[in-house]
N, C-alpha and C positions, 0 to 999 in steps of 0.2 A: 504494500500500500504506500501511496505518497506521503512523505512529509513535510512537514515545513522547515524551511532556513531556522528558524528560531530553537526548533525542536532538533534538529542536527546538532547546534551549539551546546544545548544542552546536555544533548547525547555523548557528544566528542570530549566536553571539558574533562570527566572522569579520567581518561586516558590522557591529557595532557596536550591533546591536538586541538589547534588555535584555531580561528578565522584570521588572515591577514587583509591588512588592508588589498591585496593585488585580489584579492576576491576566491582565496583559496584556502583549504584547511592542512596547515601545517604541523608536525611535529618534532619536537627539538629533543635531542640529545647531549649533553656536553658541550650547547653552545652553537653545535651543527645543527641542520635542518637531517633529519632522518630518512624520514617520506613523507609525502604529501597524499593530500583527498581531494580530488574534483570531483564536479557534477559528471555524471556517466553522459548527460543525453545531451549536456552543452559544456566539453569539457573545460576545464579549468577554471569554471565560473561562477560562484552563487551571487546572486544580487537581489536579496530579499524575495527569493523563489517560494513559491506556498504550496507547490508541487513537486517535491525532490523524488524522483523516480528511482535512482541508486548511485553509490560512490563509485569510482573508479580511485583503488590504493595506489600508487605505484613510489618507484624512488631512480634516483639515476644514479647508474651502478659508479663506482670511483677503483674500487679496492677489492676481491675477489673474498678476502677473508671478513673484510668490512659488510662484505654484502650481506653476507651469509648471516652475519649477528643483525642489521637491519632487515633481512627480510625473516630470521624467527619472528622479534618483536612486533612488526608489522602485520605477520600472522595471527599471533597472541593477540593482536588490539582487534582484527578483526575478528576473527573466531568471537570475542564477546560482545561485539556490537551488535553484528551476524545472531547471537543468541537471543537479546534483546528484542532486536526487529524482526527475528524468524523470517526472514529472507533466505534466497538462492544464491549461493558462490560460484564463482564463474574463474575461474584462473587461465588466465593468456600470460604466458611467459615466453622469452626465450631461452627457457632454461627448462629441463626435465622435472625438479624440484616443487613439484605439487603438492606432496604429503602435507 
């Protein structure tokens, strides 16, 4: 079901992941940006949206070993958001690593 921008924030703050001013939901690690959340159907963008139809997670890869402890966590944040909104996961990787 849809939800609204306001109801995302809500959702997201638990986990530590922001709305920034560039119109996107970020999450910081040690100062870094980790990975981000955009709109799935308009990506990178919410802008007071009252229809959020789903997230797209993603992160841009730097360091192979980096990766790999960014995308557990990332998993870990979805996996209980995912519980929350009992929603569908969809994993597009270029990577085999779907577990």
């Amino acid at each position: 079901n849809p939800i609204t921008l306001k109801k995302s924030i809500s959702l997201f703050r638990p986990h530590s992941i922001i709305l920034t001013k560039k119109g996107i939901f970020e999450k910081y690690i040690n100062d870094t940006v980790s990975y981000f959340v955009a709109n799935l159907y308009e990506p990178g963008y919410f802008n007071n949206d009252q229809n959020v139809q789903g997230f797209t997670f993603y992160f841009v890869s730097e360091y192979q070993i980096d990766d790999k402890r960014r995308y557990d966590k990332m998993k870990k944040d979805v996996a209980a958001i995912n519980q929350i909104l009992e929603g569908n996961l969809t994993y597009d990787s270029n990577t085999k690593n779907n577990d």
